[in-house]
C-alpha positions as CSV (number, residue, x, y, z in Angstrom):
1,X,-22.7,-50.4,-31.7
2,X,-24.0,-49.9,-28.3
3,X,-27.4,-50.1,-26.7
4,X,-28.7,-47.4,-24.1
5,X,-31.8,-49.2,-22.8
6,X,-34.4,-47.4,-21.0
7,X,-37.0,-48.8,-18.3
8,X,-40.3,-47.8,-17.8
9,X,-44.0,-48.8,-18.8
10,X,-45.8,-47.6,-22.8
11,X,-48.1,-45.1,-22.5
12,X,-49.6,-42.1,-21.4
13,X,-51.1,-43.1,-18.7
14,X,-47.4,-44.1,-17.4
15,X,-45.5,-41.2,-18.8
16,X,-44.8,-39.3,-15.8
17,X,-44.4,-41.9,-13.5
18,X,-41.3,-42.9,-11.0
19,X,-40.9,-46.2,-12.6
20,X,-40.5,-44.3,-16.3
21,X,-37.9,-42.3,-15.6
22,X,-35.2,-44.8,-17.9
23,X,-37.6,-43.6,-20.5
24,X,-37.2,-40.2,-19.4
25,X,-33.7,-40.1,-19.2
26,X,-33.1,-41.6,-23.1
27,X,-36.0,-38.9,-24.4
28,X,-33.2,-36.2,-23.1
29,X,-30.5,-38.3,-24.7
30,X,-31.9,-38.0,-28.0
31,X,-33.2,-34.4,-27.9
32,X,-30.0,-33.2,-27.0
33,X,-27.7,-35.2,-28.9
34,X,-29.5,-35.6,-32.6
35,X,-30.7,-38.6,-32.6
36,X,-32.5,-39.9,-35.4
37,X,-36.7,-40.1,-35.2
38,X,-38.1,-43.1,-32.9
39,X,-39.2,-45.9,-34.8
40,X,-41.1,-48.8,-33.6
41,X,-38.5,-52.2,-33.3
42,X,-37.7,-54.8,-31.4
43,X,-40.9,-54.6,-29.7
44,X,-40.1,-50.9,-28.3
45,X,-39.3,-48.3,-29.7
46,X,-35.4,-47.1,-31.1
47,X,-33.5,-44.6,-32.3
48,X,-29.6,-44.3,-33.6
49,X,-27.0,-41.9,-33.2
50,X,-23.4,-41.3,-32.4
51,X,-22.3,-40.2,-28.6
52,X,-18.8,-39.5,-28.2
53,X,-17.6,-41.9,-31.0
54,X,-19.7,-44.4,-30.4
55,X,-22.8,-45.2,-32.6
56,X,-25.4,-46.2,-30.0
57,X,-29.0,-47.4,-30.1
58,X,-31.4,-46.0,-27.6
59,X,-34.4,-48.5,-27.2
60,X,-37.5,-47.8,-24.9
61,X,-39.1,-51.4,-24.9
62,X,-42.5,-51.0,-25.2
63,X,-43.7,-54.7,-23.6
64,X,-43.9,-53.5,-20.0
65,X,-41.6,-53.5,-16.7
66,X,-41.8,-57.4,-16.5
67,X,-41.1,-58.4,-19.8
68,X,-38.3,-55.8,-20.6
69,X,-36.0,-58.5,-21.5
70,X,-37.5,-59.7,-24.4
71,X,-37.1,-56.3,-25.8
72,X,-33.4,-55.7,-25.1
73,X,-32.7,-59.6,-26.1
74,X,-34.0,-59.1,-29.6
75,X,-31.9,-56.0,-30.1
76,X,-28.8,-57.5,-29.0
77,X,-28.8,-60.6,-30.8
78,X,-29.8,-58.7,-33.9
79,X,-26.7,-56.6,-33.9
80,X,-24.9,-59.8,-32.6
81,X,-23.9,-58.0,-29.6
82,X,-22.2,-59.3,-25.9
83,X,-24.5,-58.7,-23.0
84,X,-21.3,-56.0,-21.9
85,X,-22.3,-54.0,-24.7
86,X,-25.8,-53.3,-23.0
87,X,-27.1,-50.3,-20.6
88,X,-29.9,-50.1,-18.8
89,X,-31.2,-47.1,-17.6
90,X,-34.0,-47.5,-14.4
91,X,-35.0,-46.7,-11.6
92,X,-33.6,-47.0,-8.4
93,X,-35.5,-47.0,-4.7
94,X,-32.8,-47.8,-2.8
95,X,-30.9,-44.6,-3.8
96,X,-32.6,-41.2,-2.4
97,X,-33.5,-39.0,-5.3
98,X,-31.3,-37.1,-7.5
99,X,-28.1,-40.1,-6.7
100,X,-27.2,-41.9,-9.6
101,X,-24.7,-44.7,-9.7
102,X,-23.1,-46.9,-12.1
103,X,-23.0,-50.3,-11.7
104,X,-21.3,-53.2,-14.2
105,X,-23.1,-56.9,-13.9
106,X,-25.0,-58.2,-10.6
107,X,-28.1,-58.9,-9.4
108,X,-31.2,-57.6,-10.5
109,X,-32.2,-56.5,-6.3
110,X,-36.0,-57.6,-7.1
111,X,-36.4,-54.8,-9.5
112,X,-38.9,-56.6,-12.0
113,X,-37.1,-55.1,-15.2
114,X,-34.0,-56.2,-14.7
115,X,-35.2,-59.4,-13.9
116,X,-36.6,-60.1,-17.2
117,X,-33.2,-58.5,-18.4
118,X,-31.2,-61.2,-16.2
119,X,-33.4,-63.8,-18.1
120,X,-32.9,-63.0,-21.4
121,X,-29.4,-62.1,-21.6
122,X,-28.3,-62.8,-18.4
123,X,-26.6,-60.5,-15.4
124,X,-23.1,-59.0,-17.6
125,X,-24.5,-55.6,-18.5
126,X,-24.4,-52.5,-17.3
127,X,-26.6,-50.2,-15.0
128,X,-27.3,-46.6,-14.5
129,X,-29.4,-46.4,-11.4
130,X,-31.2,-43.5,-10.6
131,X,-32.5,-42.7,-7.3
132,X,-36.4,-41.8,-6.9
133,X,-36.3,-42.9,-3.2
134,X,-38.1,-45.2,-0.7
135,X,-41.8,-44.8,0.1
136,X,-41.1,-46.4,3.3
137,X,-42.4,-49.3,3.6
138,X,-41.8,-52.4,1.2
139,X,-45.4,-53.1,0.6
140,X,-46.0,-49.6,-0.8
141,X,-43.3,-49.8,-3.6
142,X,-45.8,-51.0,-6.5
143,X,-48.0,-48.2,-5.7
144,X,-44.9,-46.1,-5.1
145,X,-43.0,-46.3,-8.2
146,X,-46.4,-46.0,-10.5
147,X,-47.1,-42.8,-9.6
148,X,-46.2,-39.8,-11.2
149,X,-43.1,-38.0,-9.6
150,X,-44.3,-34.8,-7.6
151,X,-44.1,-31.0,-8.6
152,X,-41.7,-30.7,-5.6
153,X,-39.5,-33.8,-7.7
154,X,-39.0,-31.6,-11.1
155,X,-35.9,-29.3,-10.1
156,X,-33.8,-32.0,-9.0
157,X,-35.4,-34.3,-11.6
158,X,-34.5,-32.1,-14.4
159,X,-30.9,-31.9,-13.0
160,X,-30.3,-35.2,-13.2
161,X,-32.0,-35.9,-16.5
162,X,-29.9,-32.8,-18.2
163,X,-26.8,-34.4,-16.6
164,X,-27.0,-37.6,-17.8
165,X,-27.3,-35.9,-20.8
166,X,-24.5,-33.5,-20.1
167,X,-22.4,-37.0,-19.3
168,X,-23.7,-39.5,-22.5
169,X,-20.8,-39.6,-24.2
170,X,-18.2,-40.2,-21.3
171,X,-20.6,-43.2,-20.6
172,X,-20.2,-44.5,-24.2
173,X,-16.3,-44.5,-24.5
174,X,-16.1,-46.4,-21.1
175,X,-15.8,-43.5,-18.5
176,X,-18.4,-44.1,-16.0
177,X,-16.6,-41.5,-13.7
178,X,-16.3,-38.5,-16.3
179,X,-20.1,-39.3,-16.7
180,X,-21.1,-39.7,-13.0
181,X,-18.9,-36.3,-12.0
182,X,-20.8,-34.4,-15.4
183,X,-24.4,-35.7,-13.3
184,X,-22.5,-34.3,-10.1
185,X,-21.9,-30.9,-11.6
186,X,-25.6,-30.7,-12.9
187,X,-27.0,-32.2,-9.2
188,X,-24.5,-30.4,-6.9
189,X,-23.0,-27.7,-8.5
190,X,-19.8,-26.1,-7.0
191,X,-19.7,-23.2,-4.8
192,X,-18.2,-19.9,-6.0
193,X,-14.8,-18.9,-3.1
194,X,-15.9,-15.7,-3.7
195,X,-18.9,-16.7,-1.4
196,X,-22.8,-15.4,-1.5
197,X,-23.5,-11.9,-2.4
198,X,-24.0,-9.9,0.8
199,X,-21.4,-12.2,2.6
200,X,-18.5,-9.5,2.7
201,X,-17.8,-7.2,5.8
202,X,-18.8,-4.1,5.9
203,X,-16.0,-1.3,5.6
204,X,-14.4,-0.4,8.5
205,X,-15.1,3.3,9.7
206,X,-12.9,6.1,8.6
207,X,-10.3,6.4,11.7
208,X,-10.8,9.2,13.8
209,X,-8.1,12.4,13.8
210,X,-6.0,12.1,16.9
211,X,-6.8,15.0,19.8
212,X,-3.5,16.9,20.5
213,X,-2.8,16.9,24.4
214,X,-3.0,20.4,26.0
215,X,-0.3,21.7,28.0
216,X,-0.3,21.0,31.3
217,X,-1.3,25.0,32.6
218,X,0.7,26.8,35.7
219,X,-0.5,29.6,36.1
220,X,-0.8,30.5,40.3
221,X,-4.6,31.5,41.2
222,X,-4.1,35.3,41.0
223,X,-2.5,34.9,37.3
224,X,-5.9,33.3,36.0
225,X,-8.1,35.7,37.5
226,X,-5.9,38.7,36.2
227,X,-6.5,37.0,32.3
228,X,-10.0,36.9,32.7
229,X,-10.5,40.4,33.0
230,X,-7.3,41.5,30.3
């Protein structure tokens, strides 16, 4: 058994926001990959299901950003689990949006979810962090990453989401590179060599029929005036 832990605040009122996208991504997880039907546990919310051959539990802990920890510490020492046998899915400012990166064990960089995380089960787990970007300025973080992401956020949002997706399973046998190159292909897709439709030259034009020289004419003066008038 694994655990695919999500990040993010309960409620509507949070659903959209930056700091919810962890939830976000484990929503597409289990839509795409048949998970079973959330249930409320270990004070979140979980589902099961098998990615790649791995059973894995997906748990959104539903106790808020600062107390994430307590969440993800029930579940693991309930299945009896090493800290290595935990992801956690969040957000990421210091990345600009639509990077993702893998990361094993750490520090927790003052995000307040991992923090808790670091306290309950300490720093040996694993961490997909997704880039939403900097606002800038470190005092406008809070506000920042509790807002909703922008319309102009949902193509490259919805890249990334349907990549981690795409990339679940390699992540749950072990292959964070087969997983971060399936986000790649989602977030920066390859060009075709054939190049852009409209990019090929126009035909060259149909060659021109050669002019056949004329012969050089010697007739004397008189001669030419005589064929005039023949």
């Amino acid at each position: 058994m694994l655990i695919f832990a999500g990040l993010g605040n309960p409620g509507a009122k949070y659903a959209g926001n930056r700091h919810n996208i962890g939830f976000m991504a484990l929503d597409r997880i289990a839509a795409d990959h048949g998970f079973g039907p959330w249930k409320a546990r270990f004070q979140g919310h979980a589902c099961e299901g098998k990615l790649g051959g791995a059973k894995v539990l997906l748990l959104k802990p539903g106790t808020f950003m600062n107390l994430s920890g307590q969440s993800v510490g029930e579940a693991m020492r309930f299945y009896k689990l090493e800290p290595t046998d935990i992801t956690v899915f969040h957000d990421e400012i210091d990345l600009a949006p639509g990077k993702l990166r893998v990361k094993d064990g750490g520090g927790h960089a003052g995000h307040n979810g991992l923090r808790s995380i670091h306290q309950h089960i300490g720093p040996h787990y694993s961490r997909v962090r997704m880039g939403v970007g900097h606002p800038g300025r470190k005092e406008a973080v809070p506000g920042y990453v509790l807002n909703d992401f922008a319309k102009a956020d949902r193509d490259w949002l919805d890249d990334v989401l349907r990549g981690i997706s795409d990339g679940a399973p390699y992540l749950a046998d072990g292959d964070a590179g087969r997983f971060q190159n399936a986000v790649a292909q989602r977030t920066a897709p390859a060009r075709s060599s054939g190049g852009k439709p409209g990019d090929a030259k126009p035909p060259a034009s149909a060659p021109q029929p050669e002019k056949t020289p004329e012969a050089p004419d010697n007739r004397s003066a008189l001669q030419k005036l005589a064929d005039r008038f023949r």
